[in-house]
ROLUMDO-281450 format. One line per 8 residues: their letters; for each residue y, z, x of C-alpha. Coordinates in steps of 0.2 Angstrom, whole numbers, plus 5000, padded with zeros to 4 digits. Layout:
# ROLUMDO-281450
a> Y/Z/X ~ ...
***
This chain:
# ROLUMDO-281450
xxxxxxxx> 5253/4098/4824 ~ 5239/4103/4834 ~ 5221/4093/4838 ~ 5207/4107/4831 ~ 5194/4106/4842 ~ 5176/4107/4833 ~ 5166/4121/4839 ~ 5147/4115/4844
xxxxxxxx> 5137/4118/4833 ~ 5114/4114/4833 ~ 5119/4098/4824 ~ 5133/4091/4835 ~ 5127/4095/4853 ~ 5113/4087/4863 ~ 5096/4097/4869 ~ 5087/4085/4874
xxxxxxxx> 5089/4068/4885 ~ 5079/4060/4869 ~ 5094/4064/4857 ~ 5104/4053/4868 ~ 5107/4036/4862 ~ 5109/4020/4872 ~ 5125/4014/4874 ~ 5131/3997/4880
xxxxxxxx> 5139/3998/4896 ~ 5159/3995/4899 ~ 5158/3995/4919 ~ 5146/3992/4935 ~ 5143/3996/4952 ~ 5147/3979/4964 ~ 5127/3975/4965 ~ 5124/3977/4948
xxxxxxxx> 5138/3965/4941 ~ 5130/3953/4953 ~ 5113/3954/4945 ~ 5121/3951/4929 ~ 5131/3936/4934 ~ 5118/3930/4946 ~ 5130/3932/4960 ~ 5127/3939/4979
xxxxxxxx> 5137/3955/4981 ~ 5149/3948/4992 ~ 5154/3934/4981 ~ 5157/3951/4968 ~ 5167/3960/4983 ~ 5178/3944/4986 ~ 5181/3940/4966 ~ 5187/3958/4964
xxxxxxxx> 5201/3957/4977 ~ 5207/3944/4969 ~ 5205/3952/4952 ~ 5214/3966/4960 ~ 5228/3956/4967 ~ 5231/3946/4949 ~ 5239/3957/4939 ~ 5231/3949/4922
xxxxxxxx> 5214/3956/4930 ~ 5218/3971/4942 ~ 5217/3982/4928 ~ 5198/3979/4926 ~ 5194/3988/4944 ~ 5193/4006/4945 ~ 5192/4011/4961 ~ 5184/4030/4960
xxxxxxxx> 5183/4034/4979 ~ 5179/4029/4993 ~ 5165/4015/4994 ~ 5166/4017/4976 ~ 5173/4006/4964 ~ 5167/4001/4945 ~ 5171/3984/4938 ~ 5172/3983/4919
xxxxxxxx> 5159/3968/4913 ~ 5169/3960/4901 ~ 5185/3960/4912 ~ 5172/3951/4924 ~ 5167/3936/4916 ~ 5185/3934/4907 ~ 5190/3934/4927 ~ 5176/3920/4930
xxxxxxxx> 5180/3910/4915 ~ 5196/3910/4920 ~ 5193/3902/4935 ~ 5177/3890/4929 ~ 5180/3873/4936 ~ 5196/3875/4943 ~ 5190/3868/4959 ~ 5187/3853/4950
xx> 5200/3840/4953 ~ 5199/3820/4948
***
């Protein structure tokens, strides 16, 4: 059984950048997933090698190209829960 594609139509394709709703988003750049955790960008740089070396976590780096790489957000801060307060020793 074959997928039927729908054909564009005036209803179903976007003119204008207006038309284009906003979304929230999945993944970031190194610097922008610093601003959101309020973390410098090497502190992101060091947490995702060690995201990418865990392999509960390495799935939540896409590495695009070279000196590009998106981190998904929610992968992020599961990764920094995970290690919240485990420093912390009595």
């Amino acid at each position: 059984m074959s997928k039927q594609i729908e054909m564009p139509t005036i209803e179903n394709t976007v003119h204008h950048e207006s038309q284009v709703k906003e979304i929230e988003p999945k993944y970031a750049k190194f610097g922008a997933i610093g601003k959101l955790f309020g973390i410098s960008r090497s502190s992101v740089s060091s947490y995702t090698k060690e995201m990418e070396n865990d392999q509960k976590y390495k799935d939540y780096i896409l590495d695009i190209s070279y000196g590009l790489k998106l981190v998904n957000i929610d992968g992020f801060e599961r990764f920094l829960k995970s290690k919240n307060k485990c420093w912390y020793t009595e």
